[in-house]
PAFIDREN-430123 format. One record per residue (C-alpha): residue in one letter; x, y, z. Coordinates in pm, whole numbers, plus 50000, padded with zeros to 5 digits. Example, Ala and Ser with C-alpha at 12.3 -4.5 7.8 and 13.67 -1.06 7.14 Angstrom:
// PAFIDREN-430123
a512304955050780;s513674989450714;
// end
This chain:
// PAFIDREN-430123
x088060683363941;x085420707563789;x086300732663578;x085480762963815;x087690742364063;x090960740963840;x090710777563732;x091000787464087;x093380761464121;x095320775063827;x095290817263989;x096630791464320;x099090780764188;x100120819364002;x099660837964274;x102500816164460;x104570818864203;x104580856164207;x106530856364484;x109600841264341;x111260875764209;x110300888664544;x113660893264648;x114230926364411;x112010951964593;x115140964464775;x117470968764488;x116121008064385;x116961012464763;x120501003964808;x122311034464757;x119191056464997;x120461025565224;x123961036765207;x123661071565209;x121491061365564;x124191040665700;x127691058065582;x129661034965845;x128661004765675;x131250996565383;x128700994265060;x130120959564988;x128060950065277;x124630973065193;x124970948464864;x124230918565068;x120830932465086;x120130922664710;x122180891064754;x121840873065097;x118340861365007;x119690851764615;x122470826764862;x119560812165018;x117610804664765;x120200785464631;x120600765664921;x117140753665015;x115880739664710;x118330707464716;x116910700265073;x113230707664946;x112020671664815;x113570658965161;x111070685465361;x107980667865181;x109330632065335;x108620646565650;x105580673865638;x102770682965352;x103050707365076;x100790729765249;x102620727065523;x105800736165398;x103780764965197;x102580780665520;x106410777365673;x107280791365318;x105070821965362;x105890831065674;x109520834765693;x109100852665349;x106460877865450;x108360884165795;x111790883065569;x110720908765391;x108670929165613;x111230927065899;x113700953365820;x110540982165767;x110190980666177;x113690967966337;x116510981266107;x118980997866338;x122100975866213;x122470962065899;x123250929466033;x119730923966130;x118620938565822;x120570907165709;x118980883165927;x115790893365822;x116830888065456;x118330854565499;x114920847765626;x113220863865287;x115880840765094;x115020810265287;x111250816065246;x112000819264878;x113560795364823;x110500769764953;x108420787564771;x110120789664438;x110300750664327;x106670750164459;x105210767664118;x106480740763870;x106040710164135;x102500714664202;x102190720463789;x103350681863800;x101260671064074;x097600688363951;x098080682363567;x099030663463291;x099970662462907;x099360695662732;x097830714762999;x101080707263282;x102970725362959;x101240754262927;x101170761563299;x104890761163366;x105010779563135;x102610804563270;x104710802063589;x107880808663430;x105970841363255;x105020850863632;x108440849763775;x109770870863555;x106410893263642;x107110890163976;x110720904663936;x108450937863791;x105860941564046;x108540937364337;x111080959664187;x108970987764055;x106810986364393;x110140990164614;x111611019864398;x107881036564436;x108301038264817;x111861045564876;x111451075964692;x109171078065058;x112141064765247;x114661039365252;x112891016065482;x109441021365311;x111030995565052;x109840969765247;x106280976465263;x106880965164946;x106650926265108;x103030935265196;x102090927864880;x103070888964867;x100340883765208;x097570887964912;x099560864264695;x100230841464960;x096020839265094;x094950833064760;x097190802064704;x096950789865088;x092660791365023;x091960777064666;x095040750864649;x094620718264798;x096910690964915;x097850669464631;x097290636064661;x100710621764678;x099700585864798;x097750576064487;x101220591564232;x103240566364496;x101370537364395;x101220541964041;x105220548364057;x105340509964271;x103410491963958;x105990506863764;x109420492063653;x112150509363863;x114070530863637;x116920556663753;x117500584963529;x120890590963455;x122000631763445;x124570636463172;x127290656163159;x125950685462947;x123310687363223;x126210700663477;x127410722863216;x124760737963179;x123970744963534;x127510759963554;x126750782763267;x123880795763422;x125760797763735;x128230823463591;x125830837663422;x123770851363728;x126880856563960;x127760879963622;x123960896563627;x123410905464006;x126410931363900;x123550948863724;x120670949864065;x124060954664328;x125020982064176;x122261000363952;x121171022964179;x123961033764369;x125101044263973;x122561060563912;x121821079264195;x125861086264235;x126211096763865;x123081122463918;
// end
């Protein structure tokens, strides 16, 4: 691949993975949300912010058995899709908070394709060194995403509670960018290197799980701080 080819390839490959934080534009929001819907116990206006974190959690397991079946770009394009109208969805039809909660089940699901993607097609484009550096640029862009998202949201609900998720608009640009420059990698040729290979199953050790369970607790501990920020805020004056 030329070198004008893998930078584009590289911004690709970014601009999908600045979706992954995407899920925060509606935090700032939650207590305007509230204050809109006093009927609705605000237990349930926090499954705004968490819905989508659920689904995420749920779709990666299942993602390496969606690319048995369909092409990465594929699954980006279903990946885009349900996140854009996810996220979008609630700005138009928001007269119960249950679909509000459809729509962000949607957002999570979309997510959730989408956020493996970033660090997978860093395995399947590059190699040594250079695979390195870019998940770690990834990793850097999630955490960028989480900015962009969450400062963009608070911007427009200062317009209105539902003009938080205009904020979604935003990931359409992402999304173009990496559905143009990336193409499909070429899985066949990594399949037959793996078959001239000696079959070797990797065991996961224990202090793998333990780890995942930290970091479990840990975020079930840290979406206290997005649930309940701005309803403290606001509420406190």
């Amino acid at each position: 691949m030329k070198k004008g080819n893998r930078t584009l390839l590289k911004i690709a490959i970014i601009c999908i993975a600045l979706n992954d934080s995407g899920t925060g534009a509606t935090t700032p929001a939650l207590q305007s949300i509230s204050a809109a819907m006093p009927q609705v116990a605000p237990n349930l206006v926090q499954m705004i912010a968490t819905v989508p974190a659920l689904f995420i959690a749920l779709v990666p397991p299942v993602y390496a058995r969606l690319l048995e079946i369909m092409r990465k770009r594929t699954l980006l394009y279903i990946g885009a899709i349900l996140f854009v109208i996810g996220g979008v969805g609630p700005a138009f039809i928001n007269d119960s908070i249950w679909v509000i909660l459809f729509f962000r089940a949607l957002l999570g699901i979309g997510c959730g394709i989408v956020y493996p993607m970033g660090t997978d097609l860093c395995i399947d484009f590059f190699e040594g060194k250079e695979r390195h550096n870019m998940i770690g640029y990834v990793s850097a862009t999630v955490s960028l995403s989480g900015i962009i998202f969450s400062t963009l949201g608070g911007f427009l609900t200062n317009i209105g509670w539902e003009y938080c998720f205009y904020a979604y608009f935003v990931s359409i640009a992402f999304f173009l960018v990496g559905i143009i420059f990336l193409p499909e990698p070429d899985r066949e040729s990594k399949i037959a290197e793996q078959e001239g290979s000696p079959d070797v199953r990797a065991t996961i050790p224990a202090s793998a799980y333990l780890v995942s369970i930290l970091f479990g607790l840990f975020f079930m501990m840290w979406y206290v701080t997005p649930t309940n920020g701005a309803m403290v805020l606001i509420g406190d004056g």
